[in-house]
C-alpha positions as MATLAB code, in Angstrom:
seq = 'XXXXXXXXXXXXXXXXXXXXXXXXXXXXXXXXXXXXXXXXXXXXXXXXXXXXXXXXXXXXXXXXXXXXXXXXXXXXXX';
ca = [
      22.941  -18.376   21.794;
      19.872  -20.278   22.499;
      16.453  -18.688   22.592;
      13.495  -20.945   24.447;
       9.661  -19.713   23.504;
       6.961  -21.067   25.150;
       4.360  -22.567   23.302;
       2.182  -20.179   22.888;
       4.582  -17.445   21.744;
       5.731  -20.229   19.244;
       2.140  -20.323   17.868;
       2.105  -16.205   18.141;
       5.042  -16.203   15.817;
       3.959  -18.827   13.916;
       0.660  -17.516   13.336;
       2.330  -13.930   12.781;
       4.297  -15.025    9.846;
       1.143  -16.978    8.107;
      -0.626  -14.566    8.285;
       1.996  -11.811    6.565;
       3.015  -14.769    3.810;
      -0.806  -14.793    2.793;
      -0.773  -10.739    2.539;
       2.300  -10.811    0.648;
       0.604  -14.096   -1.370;
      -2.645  -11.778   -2.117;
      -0.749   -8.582   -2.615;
       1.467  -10.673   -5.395;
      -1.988  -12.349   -6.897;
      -3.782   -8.257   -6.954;
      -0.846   -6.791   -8.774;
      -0.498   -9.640  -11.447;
      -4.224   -9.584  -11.899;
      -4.264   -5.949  -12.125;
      -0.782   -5.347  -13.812;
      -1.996   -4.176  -17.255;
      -4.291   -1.646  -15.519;
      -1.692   -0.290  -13.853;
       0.660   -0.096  -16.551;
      -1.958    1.718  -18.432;
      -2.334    4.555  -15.783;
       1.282    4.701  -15.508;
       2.091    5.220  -19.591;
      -1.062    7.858  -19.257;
       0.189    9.857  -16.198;
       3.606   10.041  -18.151;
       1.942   11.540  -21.353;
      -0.004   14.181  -19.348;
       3.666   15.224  -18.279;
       5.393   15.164  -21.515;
       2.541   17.310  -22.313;
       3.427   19.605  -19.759;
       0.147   18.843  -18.086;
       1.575   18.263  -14.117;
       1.250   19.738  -11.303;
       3.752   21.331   -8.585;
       5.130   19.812   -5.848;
       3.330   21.896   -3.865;
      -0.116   21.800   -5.084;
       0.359   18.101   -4.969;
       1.439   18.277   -1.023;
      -1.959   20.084   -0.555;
      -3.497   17.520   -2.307;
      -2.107   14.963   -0.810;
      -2.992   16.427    2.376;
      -6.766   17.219    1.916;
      -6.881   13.622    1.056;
      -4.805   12.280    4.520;
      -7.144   14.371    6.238;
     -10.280   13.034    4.769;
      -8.841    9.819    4.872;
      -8.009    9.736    8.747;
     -11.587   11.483    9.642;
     -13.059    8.391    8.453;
     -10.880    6.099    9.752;
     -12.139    7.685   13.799;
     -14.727    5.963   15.514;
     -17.964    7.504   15.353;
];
């Protein structure tokens, strides 16, 4: 099966997949910059559990909600 685009939805697709290479490109560049950071948080937020220092699943849904929440009233128009 054949598929004809016109132009301009050739450059729309074109353009589309550019532009989400480059993300992935500077997504890729972020986390190797930042790797050893991250690594670091990770290692610390596995000692505060083997220390028994967690939290439930709840509390962390409520959490994670008062955050969304926050999060999405800035993200409205004002």
């Amino acid at each position: 099966m054949t598929i004809v685009l016109r132009p301009e939805h050739e450059r729309t697709i074109a353009e589309a997949i550019q532009s989400g290479l480059e993300a992935l490109r500077s997504e890729d560049e972020w986390l190797a910059q930042n790797k050893e950071a991250i690594n670091r948080k990770i290692e610390h937020g596995i000692a505060q559990l083997d220390r028994g220092e967690g939290i439930s699943g709840a509390d962390l849904r409520a959490r994670l909600g008062k955050r969304k929440a926050a999060w999405l009233a800035e993200q409205k128009p004002r």
